[in-house]
N, C-alpha and C positions, 0 to 999 in steps of 0.2 A: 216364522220368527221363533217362536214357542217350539222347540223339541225340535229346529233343526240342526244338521249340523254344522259345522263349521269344515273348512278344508285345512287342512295342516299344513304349512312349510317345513322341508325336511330339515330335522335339526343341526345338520352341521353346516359349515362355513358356507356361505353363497360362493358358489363355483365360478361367478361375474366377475368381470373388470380385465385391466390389462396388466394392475399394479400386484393383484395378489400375488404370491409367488407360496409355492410350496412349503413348508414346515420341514420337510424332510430332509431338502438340500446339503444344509450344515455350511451354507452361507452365511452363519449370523455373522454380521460385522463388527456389533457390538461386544465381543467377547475379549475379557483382557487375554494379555499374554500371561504366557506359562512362566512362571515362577511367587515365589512368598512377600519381597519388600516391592514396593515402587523406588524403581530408582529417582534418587535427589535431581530437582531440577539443577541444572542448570544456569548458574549468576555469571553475567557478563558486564563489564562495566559500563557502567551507564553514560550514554556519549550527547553530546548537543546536535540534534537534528531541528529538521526544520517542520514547525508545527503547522498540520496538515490541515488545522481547521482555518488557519489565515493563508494559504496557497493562496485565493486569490488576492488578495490585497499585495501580496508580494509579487506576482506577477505585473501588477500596473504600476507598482513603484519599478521594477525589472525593465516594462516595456519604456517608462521613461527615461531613465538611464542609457537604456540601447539606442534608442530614438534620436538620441542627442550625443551618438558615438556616432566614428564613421564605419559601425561594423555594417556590411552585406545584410539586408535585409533576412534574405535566405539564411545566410550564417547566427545572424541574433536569434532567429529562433529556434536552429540544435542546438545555440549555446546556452539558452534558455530552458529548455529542457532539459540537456544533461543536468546543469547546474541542477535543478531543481530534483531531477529523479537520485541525485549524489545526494543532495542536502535532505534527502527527507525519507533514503534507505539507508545510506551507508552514514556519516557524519557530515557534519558542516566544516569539519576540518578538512574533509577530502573534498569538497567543493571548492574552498577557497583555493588549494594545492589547483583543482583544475583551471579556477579564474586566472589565477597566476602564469600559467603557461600562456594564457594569452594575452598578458601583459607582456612576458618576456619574448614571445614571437611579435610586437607590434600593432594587435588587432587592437587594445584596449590600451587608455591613457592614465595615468598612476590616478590622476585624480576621479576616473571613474571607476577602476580598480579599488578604491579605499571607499568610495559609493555603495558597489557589489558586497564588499565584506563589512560594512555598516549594517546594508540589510539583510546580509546572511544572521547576521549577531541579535537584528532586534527580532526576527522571523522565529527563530528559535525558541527550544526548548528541551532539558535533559529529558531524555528516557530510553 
């Protein structure tokens, strides 16, 4: 104990693991690009989507609505999805545009039509 020694570990990097990677690479990912300003974001107008944190609630109000159409089981629910992956990437303007085509081919009845874009409108939210 007294006057022994101790053993040293060598001082550089532990040569372990499977994540360490080299220094030397010139992999770093984090490195900005080459030039002086940051270019300006980018502003796009802010459109009415469908807000992602009531998806479900809008869905069982959705599945009620379908439910009591006479759409194809199988069909209400790609029509359900689309709807929803249109109302909650792209606008709720292009949603209702696609509900509409299936009012105008006869799959959907005006009054469950004017249902759909009720809840496309309360579902919503700018951003």
């Amino acid at each position: 104990m007294v006057g022994e020694v101790k053993k040293s570990r060598p001082v550089g990097k532990p040569s372990g693991g499977s994540y360490g990677g080299s220094d030397k690479s010139g992999s770093g990912g984090n490195k900005k690009s080459s030039g002086g300003k940051p270019r300006p974001k980018e502003s796009t107008k802010r459109q009415s989507m469908l807000n992602t944190h009531k998806i479900n609630p809008f869905k069982y109000d959705m599945n009620e609505v379908l439910g009591s159409s006479s759409m194809d089981p199988a069909k209400a629910s790609a029509f359900l999805a689309t709807v929803i992956a249109k109302a909650s990437r792209v606008s709720t303007k292009d949603a209702k545009e696609f509900v509409k085509t299936f009012l105008d081919s006869g799959d959907l009845t005006k009054d469950e039509f004017d249902k759909i874009n009720r809840l496309l409108d309360r579902y919503s939210k700018f951003r």
